[in-house]
C-alpha positions as CSV (number, residue, x, y, z in Angstrom):
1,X,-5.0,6.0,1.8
2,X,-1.9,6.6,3.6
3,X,0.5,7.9,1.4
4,X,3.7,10.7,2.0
5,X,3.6,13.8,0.8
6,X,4.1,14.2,-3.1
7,X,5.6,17.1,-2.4
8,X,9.2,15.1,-2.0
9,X,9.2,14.6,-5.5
10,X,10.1,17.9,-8.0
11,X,7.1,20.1,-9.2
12,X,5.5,19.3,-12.7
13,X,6.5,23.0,-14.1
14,X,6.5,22.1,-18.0
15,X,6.3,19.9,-20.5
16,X,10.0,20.1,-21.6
17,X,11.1,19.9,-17.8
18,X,9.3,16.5,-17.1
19,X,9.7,15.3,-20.6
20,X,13.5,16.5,-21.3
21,X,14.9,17.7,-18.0
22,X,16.2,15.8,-15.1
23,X,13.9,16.3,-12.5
24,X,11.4,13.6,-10.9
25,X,8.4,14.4,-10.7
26,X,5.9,11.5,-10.7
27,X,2.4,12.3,-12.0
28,X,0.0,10.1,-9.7
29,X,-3.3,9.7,-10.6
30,X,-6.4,11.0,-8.5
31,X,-6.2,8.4,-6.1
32,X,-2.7,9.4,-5.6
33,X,-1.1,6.1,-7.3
34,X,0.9,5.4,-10.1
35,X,1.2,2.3,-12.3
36,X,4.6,0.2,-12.3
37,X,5.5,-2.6,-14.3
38,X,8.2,-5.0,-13.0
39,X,10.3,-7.5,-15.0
40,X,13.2,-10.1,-14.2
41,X,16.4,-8.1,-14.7
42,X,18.2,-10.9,-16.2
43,X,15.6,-12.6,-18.4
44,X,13.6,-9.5,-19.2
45,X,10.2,-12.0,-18.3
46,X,7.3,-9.4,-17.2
47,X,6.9,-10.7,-13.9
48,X,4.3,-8.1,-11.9
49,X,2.1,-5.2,-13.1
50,X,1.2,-3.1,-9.7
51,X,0.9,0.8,-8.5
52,X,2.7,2.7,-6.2
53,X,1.4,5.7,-3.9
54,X,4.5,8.4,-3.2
55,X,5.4,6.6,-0.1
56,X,6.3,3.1,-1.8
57,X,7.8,4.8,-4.7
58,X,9.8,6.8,-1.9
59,X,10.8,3.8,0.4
60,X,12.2,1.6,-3.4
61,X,14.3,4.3,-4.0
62,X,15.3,4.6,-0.8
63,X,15.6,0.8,-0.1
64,X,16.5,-0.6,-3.6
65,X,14.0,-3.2,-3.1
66,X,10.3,-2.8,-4.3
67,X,7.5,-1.5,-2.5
68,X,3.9,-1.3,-3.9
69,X,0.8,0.5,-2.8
70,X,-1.7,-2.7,-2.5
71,X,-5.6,-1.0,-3.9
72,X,-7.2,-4.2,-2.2
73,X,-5.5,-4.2,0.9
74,X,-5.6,-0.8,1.3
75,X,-1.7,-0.6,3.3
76,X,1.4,-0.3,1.6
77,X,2.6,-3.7,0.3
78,X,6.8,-4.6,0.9
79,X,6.9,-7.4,-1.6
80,X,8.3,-10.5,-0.3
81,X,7.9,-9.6,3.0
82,X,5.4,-12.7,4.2
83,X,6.8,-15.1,1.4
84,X,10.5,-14.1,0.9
85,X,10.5,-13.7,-2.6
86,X,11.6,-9.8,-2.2
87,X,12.0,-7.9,-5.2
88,X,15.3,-6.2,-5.2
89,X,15.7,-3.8,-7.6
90,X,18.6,-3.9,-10.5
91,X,17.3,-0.5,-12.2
92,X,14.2,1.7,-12.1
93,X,13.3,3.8,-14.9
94,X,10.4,6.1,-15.3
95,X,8.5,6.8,-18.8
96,X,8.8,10.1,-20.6
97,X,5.9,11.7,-19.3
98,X,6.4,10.5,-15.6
99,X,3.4,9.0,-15.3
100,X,4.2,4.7,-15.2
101,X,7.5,2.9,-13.5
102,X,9.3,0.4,-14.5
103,X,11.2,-1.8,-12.3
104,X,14.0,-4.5,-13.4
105,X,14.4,-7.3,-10.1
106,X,15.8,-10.1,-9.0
107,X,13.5,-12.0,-7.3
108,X,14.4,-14.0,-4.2
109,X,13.4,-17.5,-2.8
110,X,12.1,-19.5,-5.2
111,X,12.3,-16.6,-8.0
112,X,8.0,-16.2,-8.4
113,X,6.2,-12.9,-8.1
114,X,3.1,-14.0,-8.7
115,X,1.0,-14.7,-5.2
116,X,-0.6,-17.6,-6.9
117,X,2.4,-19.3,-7.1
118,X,3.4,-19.0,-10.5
119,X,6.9,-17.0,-11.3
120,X,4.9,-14.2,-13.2
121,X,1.4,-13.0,-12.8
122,X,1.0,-13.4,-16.8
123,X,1.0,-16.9,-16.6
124,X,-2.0,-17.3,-19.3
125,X,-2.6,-16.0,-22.6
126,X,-5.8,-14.5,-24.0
127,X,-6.4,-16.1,-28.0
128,X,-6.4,-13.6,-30.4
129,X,-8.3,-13.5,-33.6
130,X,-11.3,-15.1,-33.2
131,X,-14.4,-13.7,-31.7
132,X,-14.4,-12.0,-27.4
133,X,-17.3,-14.9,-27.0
134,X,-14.8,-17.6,-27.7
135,X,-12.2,-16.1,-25.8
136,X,-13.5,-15.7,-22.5
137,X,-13.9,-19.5,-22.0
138,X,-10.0,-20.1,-23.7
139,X,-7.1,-18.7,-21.3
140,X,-4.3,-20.9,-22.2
141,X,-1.8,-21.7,-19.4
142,X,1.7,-20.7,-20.5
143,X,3.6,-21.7,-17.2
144,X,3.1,-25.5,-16.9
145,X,3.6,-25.7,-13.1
146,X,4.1,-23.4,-10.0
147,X,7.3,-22.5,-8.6
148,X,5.5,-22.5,-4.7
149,X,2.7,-23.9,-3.1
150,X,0.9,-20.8,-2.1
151,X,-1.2,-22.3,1.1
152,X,2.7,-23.3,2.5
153,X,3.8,-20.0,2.1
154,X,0.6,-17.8,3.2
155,X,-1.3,-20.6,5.1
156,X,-5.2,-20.4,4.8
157,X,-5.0,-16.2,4.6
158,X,-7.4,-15.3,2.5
159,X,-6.3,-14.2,-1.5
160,X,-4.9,-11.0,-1.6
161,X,-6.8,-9.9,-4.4
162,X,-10.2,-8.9,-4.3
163,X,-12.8,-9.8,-6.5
């Protein structure tokens, strides 16, 4: 993976310095990543869950519009750069222990995040309370329609995701 030096971020010293203290100082995970979770700034809607290596988190501060680390593509990922709908970002927070980012957006275009064309990529809901068996076969839709037709914005490239 191509990613910038960590080493632009503050050293992880002690608990009370990255818990309390007003250093950053991002704790990536082995594969040098860290998770973010991105949200619409005015609605609060959980739009995106992704990761960033030290370079995208580097290039969003730097840029105040999101950049993710994409695991399937393997390449640093400027959301909305093919499809317009860039992510620019309102307020970035980091949790207590600096390990997971949080990212409040406006979205541009047609206001979706999710590649499939749907505004966020939690557009179905998982049933709770019966049994997993039952569950696997009943995702329920929660967005009624897409906000974009994904083969007019990517063409016939294949799905981003990987299987």
């Amino acid at each position: 993976m191509t990613s910038q030096n960590q080493s632009v971020f503050g050293r992880r010293l002690s608990v009370e310095q990255v818990e309390e203290g007003s250093t950053l100082a991002p704790k990536f995970d082995g594969q040098g990543l860290i998770p973010v979770v991105t949200t619409d700034a005015e609605s609060g809607e959980l739009l995106m869950h992704g990761y960033m290596n030290a370079e995208a988190l580097t290039k969003t501060i730097e840029t105040a519009e999101a950049h993710y680390w994409s695991r399937s593509r393997n390449a640093l990922w400027h959301k909305g750069a093919t499809s317009g709908l860039v992510q620019r970002v309102v307020e970035m927070r980091i949790d207590d222990d600096q390990d997971a980012v949080w990212l409040r957006v406006q979205v541009g275009g047609s206001g979706a995040s999710c590649h499939v064309g749907y505004r966020s990529c939690f557009y179905r809901s998982i049933p709770l309370g019966g049994s997993v068996e039952s569950a696997v076969e009943q995702l329920a839709f929660e967005e009624s329609e897409k906000t974009f037709d994904p083969k007019d914005v990517y063409g016939d490239a294949p799905n981003p995701t990987q299987l």
